[in-house]
C-alpha positions as CSV (number, residue, x, y, z in Angstrom):
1,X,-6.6,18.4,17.1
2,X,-5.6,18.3,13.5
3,X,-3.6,15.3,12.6
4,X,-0.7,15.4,10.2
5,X,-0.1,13.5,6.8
6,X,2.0,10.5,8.7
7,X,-0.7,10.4,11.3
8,X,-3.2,9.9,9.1
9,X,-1.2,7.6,7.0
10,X,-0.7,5.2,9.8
11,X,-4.8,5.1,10.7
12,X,-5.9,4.7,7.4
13,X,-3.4,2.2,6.9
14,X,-4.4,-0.1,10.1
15,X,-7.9,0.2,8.9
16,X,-7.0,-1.5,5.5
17,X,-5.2,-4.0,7.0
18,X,-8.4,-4.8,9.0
19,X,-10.1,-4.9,6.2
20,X,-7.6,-7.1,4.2
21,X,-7.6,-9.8,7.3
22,X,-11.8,-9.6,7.3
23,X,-11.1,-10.6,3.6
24,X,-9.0,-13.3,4.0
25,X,-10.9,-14.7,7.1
26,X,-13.9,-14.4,4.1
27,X,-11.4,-16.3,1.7
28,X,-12.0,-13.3,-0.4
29,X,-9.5,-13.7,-3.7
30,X,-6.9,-10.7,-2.9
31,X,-7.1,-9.5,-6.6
32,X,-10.8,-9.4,-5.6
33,X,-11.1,-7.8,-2.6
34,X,-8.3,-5.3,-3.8
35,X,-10.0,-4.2,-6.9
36,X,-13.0,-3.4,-4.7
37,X,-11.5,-1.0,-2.7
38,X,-9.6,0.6,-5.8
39,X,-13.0,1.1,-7.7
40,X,-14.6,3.1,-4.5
41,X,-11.6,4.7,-4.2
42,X,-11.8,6.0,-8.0
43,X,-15.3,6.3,-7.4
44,X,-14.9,9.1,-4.3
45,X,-11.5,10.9,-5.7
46,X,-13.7,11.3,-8.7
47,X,-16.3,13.0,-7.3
48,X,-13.5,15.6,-5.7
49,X,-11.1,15.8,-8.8
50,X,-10.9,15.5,-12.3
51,X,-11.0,12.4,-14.0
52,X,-7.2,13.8,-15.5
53,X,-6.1,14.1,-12.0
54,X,-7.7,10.8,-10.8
55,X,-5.8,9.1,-13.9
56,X,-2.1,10.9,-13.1
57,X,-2.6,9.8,-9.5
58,X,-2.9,5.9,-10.6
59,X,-0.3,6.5,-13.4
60,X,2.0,8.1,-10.1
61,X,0.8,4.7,-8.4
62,X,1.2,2.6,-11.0
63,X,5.1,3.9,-11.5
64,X,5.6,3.3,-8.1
65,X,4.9,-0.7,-8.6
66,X,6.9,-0.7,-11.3
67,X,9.8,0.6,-9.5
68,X,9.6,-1.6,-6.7
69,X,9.0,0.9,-4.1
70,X,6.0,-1.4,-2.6
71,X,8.5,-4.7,-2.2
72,X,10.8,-2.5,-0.3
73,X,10.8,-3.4,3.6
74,X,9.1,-0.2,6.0
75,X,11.5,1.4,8.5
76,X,9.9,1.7,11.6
């Protein structure tokens, strides 16, 4: 069975957030452990995109941040 977007949102995210506590149970600086992930991230979209779409992807990220749409509580 093929799972939709939301689906797949919420299992990928519970898998970060394992990997975020197995950091901090490491004492793993956030800013490191963070990074990390980003850079094999970039490092596997960039191998399916190009590096244009990679960038306006982050820059879409980025403005995101700025807006304040990460500080935001989640419904649900």
């Amino acid at each position: 069975m093929k799972m939709n977007e939301n689906e797949q949102k919420k299992i990928a995210s519970a898998i970060v957030l394992k990997a975020r506590e197995e950091c901090r149970k490491k004492k793993i600086n956030p800013y490191i452990a963070i990074g990390a992930f980003i850079d094999e991230t970039i490092r596997e979209l960039s191998t399916l995109n190009t590096d244009d779409k990679v960038a306006d992807f982050l820059v879409s990220i980025a403005g995101k941040v700025k807006s304040g749409i990460y500080r935001k509580k989640k419904s649900g």
